[in-house]
N, C-alpha and C positions, 0 to 999 in steps of 0.2 A: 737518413739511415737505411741501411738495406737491410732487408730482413730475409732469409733463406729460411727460415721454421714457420710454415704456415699457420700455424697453432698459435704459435705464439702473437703475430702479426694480428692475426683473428682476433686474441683476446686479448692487447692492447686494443685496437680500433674500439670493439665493445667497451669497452674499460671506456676510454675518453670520449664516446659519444656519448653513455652513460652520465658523463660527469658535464655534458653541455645542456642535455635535457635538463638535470637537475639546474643548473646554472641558470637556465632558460625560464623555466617554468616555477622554481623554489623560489629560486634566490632572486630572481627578478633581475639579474644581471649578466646577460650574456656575453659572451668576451671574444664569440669568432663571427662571423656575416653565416647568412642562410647559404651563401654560395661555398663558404668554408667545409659547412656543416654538413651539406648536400655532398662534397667531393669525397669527406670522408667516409657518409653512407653507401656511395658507390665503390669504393674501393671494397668495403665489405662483404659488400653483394657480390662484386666479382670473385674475390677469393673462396667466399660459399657455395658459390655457383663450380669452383676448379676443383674444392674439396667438398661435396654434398653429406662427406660421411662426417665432418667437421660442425653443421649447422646444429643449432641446439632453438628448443622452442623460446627460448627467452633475450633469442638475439635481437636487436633494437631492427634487424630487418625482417622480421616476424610479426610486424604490427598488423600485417593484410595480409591473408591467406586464408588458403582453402576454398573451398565451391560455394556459393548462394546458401542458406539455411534453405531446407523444406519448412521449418515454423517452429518456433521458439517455443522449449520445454520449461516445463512447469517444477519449479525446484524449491524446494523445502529452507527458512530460514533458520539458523542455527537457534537466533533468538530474534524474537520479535520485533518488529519494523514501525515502532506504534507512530501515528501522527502527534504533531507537536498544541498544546490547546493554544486557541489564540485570545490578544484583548486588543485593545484599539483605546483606553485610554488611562492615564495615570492611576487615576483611583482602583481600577481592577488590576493593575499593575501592583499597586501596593499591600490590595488585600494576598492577591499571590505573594510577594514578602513574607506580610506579616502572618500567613500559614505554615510557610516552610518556617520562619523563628519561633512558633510556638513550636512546632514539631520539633525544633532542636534545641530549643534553650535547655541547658541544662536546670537552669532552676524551674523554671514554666514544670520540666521534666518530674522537678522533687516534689513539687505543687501537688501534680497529677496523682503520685504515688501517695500522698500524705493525706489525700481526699477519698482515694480508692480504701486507704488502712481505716479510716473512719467511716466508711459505709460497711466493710467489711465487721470490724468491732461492734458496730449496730443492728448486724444480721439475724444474733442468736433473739434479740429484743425488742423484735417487730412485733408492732400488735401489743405488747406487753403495757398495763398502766401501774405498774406498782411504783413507791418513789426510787425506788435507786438507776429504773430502767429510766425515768419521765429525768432525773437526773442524767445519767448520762445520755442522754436525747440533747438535752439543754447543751452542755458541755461541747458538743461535736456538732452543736448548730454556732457557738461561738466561734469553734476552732476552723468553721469553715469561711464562715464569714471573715476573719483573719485572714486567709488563705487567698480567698478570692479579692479582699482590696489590696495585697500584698502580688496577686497576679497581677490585677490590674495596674499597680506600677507598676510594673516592670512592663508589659505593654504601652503606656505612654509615653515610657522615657525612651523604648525603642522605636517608637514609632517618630519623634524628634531626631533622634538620629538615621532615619533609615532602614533600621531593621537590621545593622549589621550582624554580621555571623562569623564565625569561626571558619575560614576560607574564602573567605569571598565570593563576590558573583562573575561569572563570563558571558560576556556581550559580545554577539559578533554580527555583523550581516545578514539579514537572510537573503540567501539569492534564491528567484525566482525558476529553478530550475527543475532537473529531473533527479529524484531520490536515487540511489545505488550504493550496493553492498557489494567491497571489493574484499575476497575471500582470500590469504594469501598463506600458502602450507611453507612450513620450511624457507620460507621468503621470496616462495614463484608465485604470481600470479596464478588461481587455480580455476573460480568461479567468480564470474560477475552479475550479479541478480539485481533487477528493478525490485522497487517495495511491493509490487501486488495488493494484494490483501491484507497486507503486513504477515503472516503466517507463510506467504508463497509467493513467488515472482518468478519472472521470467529470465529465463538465463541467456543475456547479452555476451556473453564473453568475450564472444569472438568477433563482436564491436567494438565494446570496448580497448581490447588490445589495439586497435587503429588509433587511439588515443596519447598523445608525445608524453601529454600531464602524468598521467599513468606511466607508473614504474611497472615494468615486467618482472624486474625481479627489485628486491627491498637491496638496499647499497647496504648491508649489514658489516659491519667491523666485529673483528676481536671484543675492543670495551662495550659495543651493545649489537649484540648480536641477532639473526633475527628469529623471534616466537615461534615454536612449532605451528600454532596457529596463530591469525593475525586476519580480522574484519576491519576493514576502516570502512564506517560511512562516508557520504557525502554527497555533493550535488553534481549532475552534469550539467552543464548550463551552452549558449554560444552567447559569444563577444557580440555585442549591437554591430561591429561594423562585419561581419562575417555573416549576421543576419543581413543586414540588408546590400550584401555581395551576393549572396545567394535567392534575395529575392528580386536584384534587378534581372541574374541570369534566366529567374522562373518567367520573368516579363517578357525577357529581350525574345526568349524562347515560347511565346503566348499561352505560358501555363499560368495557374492560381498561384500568386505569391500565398506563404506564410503567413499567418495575421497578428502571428507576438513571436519571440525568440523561443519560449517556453515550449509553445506549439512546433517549430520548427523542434526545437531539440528530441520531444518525444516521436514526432515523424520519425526524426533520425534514428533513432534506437531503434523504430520498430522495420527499419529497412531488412532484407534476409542476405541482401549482397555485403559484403561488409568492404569492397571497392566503394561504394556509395558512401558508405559513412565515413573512412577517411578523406574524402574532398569534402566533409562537410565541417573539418575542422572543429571538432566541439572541444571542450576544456572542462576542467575539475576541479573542485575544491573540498577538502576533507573537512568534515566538522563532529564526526562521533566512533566511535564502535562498538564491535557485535560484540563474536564472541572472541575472548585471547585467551589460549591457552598456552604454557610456558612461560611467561611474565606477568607480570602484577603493575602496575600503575595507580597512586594514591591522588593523584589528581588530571584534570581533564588539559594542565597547561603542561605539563609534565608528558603526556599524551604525544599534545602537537608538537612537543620538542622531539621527541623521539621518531613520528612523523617525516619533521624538517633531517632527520638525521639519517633516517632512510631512501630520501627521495622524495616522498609522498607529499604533495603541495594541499597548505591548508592556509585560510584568510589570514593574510599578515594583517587587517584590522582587528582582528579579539584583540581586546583589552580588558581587564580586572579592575570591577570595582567592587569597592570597600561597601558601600551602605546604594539600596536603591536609590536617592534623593543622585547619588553620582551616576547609577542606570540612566536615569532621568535625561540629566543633564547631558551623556553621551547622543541619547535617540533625539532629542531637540537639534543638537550640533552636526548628527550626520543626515538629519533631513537636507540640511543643507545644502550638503555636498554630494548626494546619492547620485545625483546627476550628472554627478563630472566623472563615476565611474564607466568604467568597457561595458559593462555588464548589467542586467535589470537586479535591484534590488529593492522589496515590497516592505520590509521590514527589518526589525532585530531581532534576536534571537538570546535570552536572558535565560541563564542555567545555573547550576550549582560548581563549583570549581571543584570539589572533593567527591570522591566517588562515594567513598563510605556515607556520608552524607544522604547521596543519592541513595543507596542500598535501603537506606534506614526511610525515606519516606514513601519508596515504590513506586507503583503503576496503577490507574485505571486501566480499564478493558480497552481504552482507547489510545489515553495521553499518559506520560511521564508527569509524574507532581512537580517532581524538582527542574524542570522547564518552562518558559512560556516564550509565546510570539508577539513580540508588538506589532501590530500590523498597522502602518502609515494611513491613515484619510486615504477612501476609495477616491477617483476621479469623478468629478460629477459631469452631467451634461446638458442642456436644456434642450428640447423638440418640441413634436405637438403630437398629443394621442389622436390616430386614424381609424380605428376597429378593437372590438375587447371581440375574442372566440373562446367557447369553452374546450377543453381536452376531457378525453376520459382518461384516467389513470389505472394500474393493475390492480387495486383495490374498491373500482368503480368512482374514487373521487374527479369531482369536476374544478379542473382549476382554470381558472380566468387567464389569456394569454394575449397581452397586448400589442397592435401591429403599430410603429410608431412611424415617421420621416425618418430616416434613416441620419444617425450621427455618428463621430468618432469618439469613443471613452476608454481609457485606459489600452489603447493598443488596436484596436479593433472598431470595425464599422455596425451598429449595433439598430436593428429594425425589430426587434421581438425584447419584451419584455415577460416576467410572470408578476401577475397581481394576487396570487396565495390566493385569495378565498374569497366570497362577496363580503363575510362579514370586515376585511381591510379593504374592501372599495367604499363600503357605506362609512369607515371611520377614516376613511382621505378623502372624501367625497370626491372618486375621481369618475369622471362625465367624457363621453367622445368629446373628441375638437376641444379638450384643455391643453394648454400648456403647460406640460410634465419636466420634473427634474427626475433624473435614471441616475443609477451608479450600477458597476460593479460589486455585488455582496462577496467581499472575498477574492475580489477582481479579477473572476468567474464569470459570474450570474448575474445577467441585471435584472435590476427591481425600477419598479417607480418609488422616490422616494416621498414625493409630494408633490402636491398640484400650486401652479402660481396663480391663484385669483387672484390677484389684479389682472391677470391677460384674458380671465373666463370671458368670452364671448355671453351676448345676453340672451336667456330666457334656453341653456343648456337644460336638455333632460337630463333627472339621474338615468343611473342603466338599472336597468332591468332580471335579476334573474331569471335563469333557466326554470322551467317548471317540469321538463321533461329533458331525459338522456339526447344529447343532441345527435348522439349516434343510431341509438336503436329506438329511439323515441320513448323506453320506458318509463316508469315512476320514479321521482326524485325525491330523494327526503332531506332535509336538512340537520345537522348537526350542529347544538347549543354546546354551550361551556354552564358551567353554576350561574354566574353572572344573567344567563340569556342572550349573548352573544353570540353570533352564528359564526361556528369557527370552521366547516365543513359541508359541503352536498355532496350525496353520492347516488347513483344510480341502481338501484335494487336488484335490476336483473339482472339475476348470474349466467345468464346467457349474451351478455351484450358481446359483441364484437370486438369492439374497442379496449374492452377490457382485455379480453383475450389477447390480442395482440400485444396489448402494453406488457402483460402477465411470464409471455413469452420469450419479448426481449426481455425481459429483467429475467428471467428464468436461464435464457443463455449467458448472460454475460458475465464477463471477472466477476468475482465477490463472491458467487452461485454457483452454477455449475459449469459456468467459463469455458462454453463450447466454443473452441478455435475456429473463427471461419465462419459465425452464425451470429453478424452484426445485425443491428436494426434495418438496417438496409435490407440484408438476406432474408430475417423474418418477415418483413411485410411484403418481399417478393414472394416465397412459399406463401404465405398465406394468402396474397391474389389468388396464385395460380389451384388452390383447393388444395395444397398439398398439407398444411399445418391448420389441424379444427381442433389441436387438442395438445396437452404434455408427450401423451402417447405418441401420437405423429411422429411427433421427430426422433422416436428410439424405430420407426419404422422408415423410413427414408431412406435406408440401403436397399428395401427392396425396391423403390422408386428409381433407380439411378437412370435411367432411359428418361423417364419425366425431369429429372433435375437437368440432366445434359439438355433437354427440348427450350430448358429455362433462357431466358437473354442474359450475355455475359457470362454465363456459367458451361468454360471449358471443362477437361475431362482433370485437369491438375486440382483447379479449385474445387471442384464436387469431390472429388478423392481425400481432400485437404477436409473438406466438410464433414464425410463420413469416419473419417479417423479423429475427428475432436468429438462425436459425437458417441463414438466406441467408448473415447477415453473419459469422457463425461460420466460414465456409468460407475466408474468408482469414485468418485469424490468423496463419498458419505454420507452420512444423515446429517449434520449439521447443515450442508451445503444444499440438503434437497429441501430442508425443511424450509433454508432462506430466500429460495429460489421459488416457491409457490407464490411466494406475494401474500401469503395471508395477514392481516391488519397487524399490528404491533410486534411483527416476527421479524427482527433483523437480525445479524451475523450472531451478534452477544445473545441473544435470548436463542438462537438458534443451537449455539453452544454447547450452552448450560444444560438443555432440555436432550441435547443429545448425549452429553457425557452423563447426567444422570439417570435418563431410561434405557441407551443402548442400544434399541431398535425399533421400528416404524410399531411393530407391534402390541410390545410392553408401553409405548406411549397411545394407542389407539385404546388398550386396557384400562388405561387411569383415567379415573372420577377427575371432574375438574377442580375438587376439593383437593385431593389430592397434587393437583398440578402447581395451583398457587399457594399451598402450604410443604411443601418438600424443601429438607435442606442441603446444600453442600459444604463439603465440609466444615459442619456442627454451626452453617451461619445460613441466617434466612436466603436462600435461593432470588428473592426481588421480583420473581414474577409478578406476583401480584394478583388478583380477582380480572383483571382489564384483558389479561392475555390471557389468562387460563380460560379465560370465557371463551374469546377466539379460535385459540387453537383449539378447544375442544371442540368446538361449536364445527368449526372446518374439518377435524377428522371423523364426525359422525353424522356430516352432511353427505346427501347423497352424491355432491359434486365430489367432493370431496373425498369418499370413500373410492367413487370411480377414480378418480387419478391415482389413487395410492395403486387400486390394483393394475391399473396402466403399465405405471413405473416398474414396478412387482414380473409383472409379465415379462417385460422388456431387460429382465435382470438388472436393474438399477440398485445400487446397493444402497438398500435403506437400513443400515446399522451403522453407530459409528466405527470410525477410522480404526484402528490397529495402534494405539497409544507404542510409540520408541521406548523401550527400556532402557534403562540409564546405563546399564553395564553391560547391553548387547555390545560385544566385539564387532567393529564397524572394517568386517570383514571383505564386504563388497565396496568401499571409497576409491571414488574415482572409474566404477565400472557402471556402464547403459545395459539394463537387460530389456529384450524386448520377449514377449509372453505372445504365442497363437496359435491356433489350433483347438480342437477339444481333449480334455484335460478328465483322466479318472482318478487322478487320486485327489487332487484338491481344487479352489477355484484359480481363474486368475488373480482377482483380488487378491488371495492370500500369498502369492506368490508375489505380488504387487508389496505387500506390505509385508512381508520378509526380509523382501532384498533392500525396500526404504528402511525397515528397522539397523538394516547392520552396513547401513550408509551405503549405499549403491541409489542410481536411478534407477527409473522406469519411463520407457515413451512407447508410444504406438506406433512407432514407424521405424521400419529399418534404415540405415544407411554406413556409412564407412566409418560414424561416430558409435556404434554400437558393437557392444562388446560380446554379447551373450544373446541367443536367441536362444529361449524355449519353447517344444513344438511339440505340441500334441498332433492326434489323427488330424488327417484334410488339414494339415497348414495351410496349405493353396503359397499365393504367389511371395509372401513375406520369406516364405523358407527359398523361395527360387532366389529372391534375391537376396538373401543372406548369403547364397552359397556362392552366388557369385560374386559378391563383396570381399569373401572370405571371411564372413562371418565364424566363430564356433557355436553350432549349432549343440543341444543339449535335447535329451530324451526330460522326461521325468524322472525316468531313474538316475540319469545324469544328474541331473537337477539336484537332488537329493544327498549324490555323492557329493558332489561339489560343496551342497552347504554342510554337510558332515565333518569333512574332509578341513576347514575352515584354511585352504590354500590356496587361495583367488591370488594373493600375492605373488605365490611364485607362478601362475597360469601363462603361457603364450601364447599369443594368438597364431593359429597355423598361415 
């Protein structure tokens, strides 16, 4: 058929390559050859390339485009990215059941309420002995006892059958991949975010789009049209044979092959060229979402339909069952076969089928209730232990790390184990030159999991602990449990080295304060070279930059890259500085809590440690505890300790929490990058920082042709040069101000 309407031609070919991805990728049924497929891409390209003013960002030849990133910005989740909890065998499989069925039974429900009304009716008559009170004592100790053998049936007879529920459960694969939040407005593709932190990830997007599986835009119809908003999680993963395509080329070419698919997959995301990433072929499979606005969905299989309806490919193995005992039976029958799939998969993935459901039994600070992970039997391996060496850690702990023969286990060639503590070497009695069984914990991290005496060679010494810091030779003291069990040694000087350096990298990376460009590698080369003896250091390293450049390896792009994650590190927060010291019992959650309820470095250096570990949030005990309030007090009113606060202080490091989003801020600035430099009199950058996050806009540190908005105080220096020859629109402060006044970022053009 001849076509003379460019337009038209155009958005047929779209249309039906559109409908062969899907074909391809959904339906597992493609119906033309690659060579078919290829001919019709090319014809598109041509006709784009004749009419340029006709191209649109969501055409299937839009997958690759644009220049190399400078480095991946840090973007906000709608809703939290939490990890899934795991178990590894039936019985903790079942107690997870049988909590989500007391949480829902409805009669368990009436139980609770009929037990709550009888504590309540005995509130006025506590303490009281007179008879009518010791009477109805009597009475509501019967009524409960009732109650409770009457719960208890009903948990026996559910526990024979499973536990069933009112919706069922979903079972589906876990692929062993890389998490991602695909963001889609109006039904374009808009942002594609890794999980991060769960709170924050890094925005792939323009990887992702190189990806076939991925729809650009939702195949929406009239009868389901697509959500104003629309998150589909899911995993990116690569096919085993595309891994080991790309690890024979890494050979043939005398590079480091990949050591799992997993590994290659996250390589791949963190590439900046996104030419690289579509030769690497990676693939997708949906299994959750964020956040939807404009549609409702009352179950998660009703979801993947709607999903399958738009394009959006998710595991055609989910299946629904009725009672865990058929969970069971599912995760037994696809051990089986896990093997005969393209792709790694570690386990299953067991959840609730109803949302409401889920609504009703929530979240930890970590995991979803209404989910869990079966995770398959690690792989085990056998070797022989050749050396145990102590590490020091950012908290001064010394942890035993074992150097073994080098073996294959679960995907990888594995010479280093950790042996946790002396007191699990003295209760595995493990000796040089045993013969060790290793696993994967998590099929991660390996562990030794036991010693084979019968192969102990005779007349093996135990080992020995350290009785001194193997680093700075200090005093070592050991830590008990109640028992007498030594669950811990740590080295006392807080001047150690080792420490320091551990303190650091944990101090820069994801989770903390996630300075771009400041891996473990780069902190123990600064700290050779004298340049990092402190937190402080490194908020001073731009006046360094002669010595960085003198560094090995360190051209003038990556020292530039360094010193802009290093700028942008200084607003993170207080919760973020606080996780990032390393001090003992202080991780992300406790980090928190302690920041949303003090506010700032200061009001929490003012609180009694009483204080610290009895505060509540809202109206419910806080969970500190006496353990950590000790800690953190102990570290803010240390003299190490008070010196770093004022370091950071100095270095304008914002030690207050973050700028909380209001719920009804008009997200004014969605879909625009401001970049903020120069010196600023009417506010900080931070507040400008957490303005324009409030009313949904970005913020990065670095200009480029992705930036929408430059703010520019006196002395910009060279960000305003190159705004302006970007064509940036650059903004005054008083600009600034009109703009967010004016609340008309929408009608705005860039000159």
């Amino acid at each position: 058929m001849t076509h003379t309407d460019p337009q038209q031609e155009i958005d047929q070919l779209r249309d039906e390559i559109r409908k062969h991805d899907r074909r391809y990728y959904v339906d597992a049924a493609p119906t033309i050859t690659d060579q078919e497929y290829d001919e019709l891409l090319d014809r598109l390209k041509q006709l784009e390339a004749e009419h340029p003013e006709l191209l649109t960002t969501d055409s299937p030849t839009q997958r690759v485009g644009g220049e190399p990133l400078e480095g991946f910005r840090t973007v906000p989740h709608a809703r939290p990215m939490l990890s899934i909890d795991n178990t590894y065998d039936v019985e903790n499989l079942s107690k997870w059941a049988q909590r989500c069925f007391e949480a829902l039974d409805p009669r368990l429900t009436e139980i609770e309420a009929e037990l709550a009304a009888i504590d309540q009716r005995e509130a006025p008559i506590k303490g009281k002995r007179d008879k009518e009170s010791q009477s109805l004592r009597k009475q509501g100790k019967e009524q409960r006892e009732t109650l409770r053998v009457k719960a208890d049936e009903i948990l026996v007879a559910a526990a024979k059958c499973g536990y069933t529920i009112e919706g069922d459960y979903l079972a589906e694969p876990k692929i062993d991949g890389v998490a991602i939040n695909l963001r889609y407005e109006n039904g374009l593709l808009m942002l594609a975010s890794t999980r991060g932190d769960g709170t924050h990830g890094d925005d792939v997007t323009q990887n992702i789009r190189t990806i076939h599986a991925i729809p650009l835009r939702l195949a929406a119809t009239a009868a389901l049209p697509a959500p104003e908003v629309l998150e589909v999680r899911g995993e990116i993963f690569l096919p085993n044979a595309e891994f080991q395509r790309i690890n024979q080329a890494f050979l043939d070419a005398g590079k480091e092959p990949f050591a799992n698919p997993r590994n290659a997959t996250a390589g791949t995301l963190k590439q900046l060229d996104s030419m690289a990433v579509a030769e690497r072929r990676l693939q997708f499979l949906a299994h959750g979402q964020g956040e939807v606005v404009g549609m409702e969905f009352d179950t998660h299989t009703r979801f993947l339909e709607a999903l399958a309806a738009w394009g959006v490919p998710a595991s055609p193995l989910a299946k629904l069952c009725r009672s865990i005992h058929e969970v069971w039976k599912l995760i037994e029958q696809f051990d089986a076969q896990r093997d005969q799939l393209a792709y790694d998969v570690d386990g299953v993935v067991v959840k609730l089928d109803r949302f409401d459901q889920r609504e009703q039994l929530g979240t930890t600070s970590r995991f979803p209730r209404w989910c869990i992970a079966y995770k398959y039997p690690a792989e085990q391996a056998v070797t022989k232990l050749l050396q145990v060496d102590w590490q020091v850690g950012k908290t001064g702990k010394l942890t035993p790390r074992a150097t073994m023969e080098p073996v294959f286990v679960a995907g990888t060639t594995v010479q280093h184990a950790t042996l946790h503590n002396y007191g699990e070497i003295l209760r595995k009695d493990i000796r040089i030159g045993d013969t060790v069984i290793i696993e994967k914990a998590g099929e991660i991290i390996p562990q030794v999991v036991r010693v084979d005496l019968d192969q102990r060679p005779a007349n093996l010494p135990p080992l020995e602990p350290p009785e001194k810091c193997p680093d700075c030779a200090g005093e070592v003291e050991a830590e008990q449990d109640d028992t007498g069990k030594e669950t811990a040694r740590y080295c006392m000087n807080p001047e150690c080295p080792a420490q320091l350096r551990e303190r650091l990298i944990h101090f820069a990376a994801r989770g903390q304060m996630d300075i771009d460009g400041m891996g473990e590698k780069i902190v123990l080369q600064l700290a050779d070279a004298g340049l990092l003896n402190s937190f402080g250091d490194i908020f001073e390293l731009h006046k360094k930059r002669e010595q960085l450049l003198a560094l090995d390896r360190m051209g003038e792009k990556k020292a530039d890259n360094l010193l802009a994650g290093i700028e942008a590190a200084k607003a993170r927060g207080l919760d973020r500085v606080l996780c990032g010291l390393g001090i003992r019992h202080i991780g992300s959650t406790v980090a928190r809590i302690l920041a949303k309820h003090y506010g700032t470095i200061k009001t929490l250096q003012e609180a009694t440690r009483e204080d610290i570990q009895s505060f509540q949030t809202d109206g419910q005990e806080s969970g500190i505890g006496p353990e950590i309030a000790t800690s953190i007090h102990h570290f803010l009113h240390s003299p190490a300790g008070k010196h770093v606060i004022e370091e950071l202080r100095a270095a304008n490091v914002t030690l207050a929490v973050s700028q909380p989003i209001e719920q009804n801020t008009p997200q004014i600035f969605a879909g625009k990058t401001f970049v903020v430099t120069g010196k600023l009199e009417k506010c900080t950058r931070d507040e400008i920082h957490a303005l324009v996050e409030q009313h949904g806009g970005k913020t990065s540190s670095s200009v480029s042709k992705n930036t929408d908005y430059l703010v520019a105080g006196q002395k910009a220096g060279s960000k305003l040069v190159k705004a302006e020859q970007l064509g940036v629109r650059v903004l005054s402060e008083s600009q600034w101000e009109e703009l967010l006044d004016r609340h008309e970022v929408g009608q705005e053009k860039r000159p």
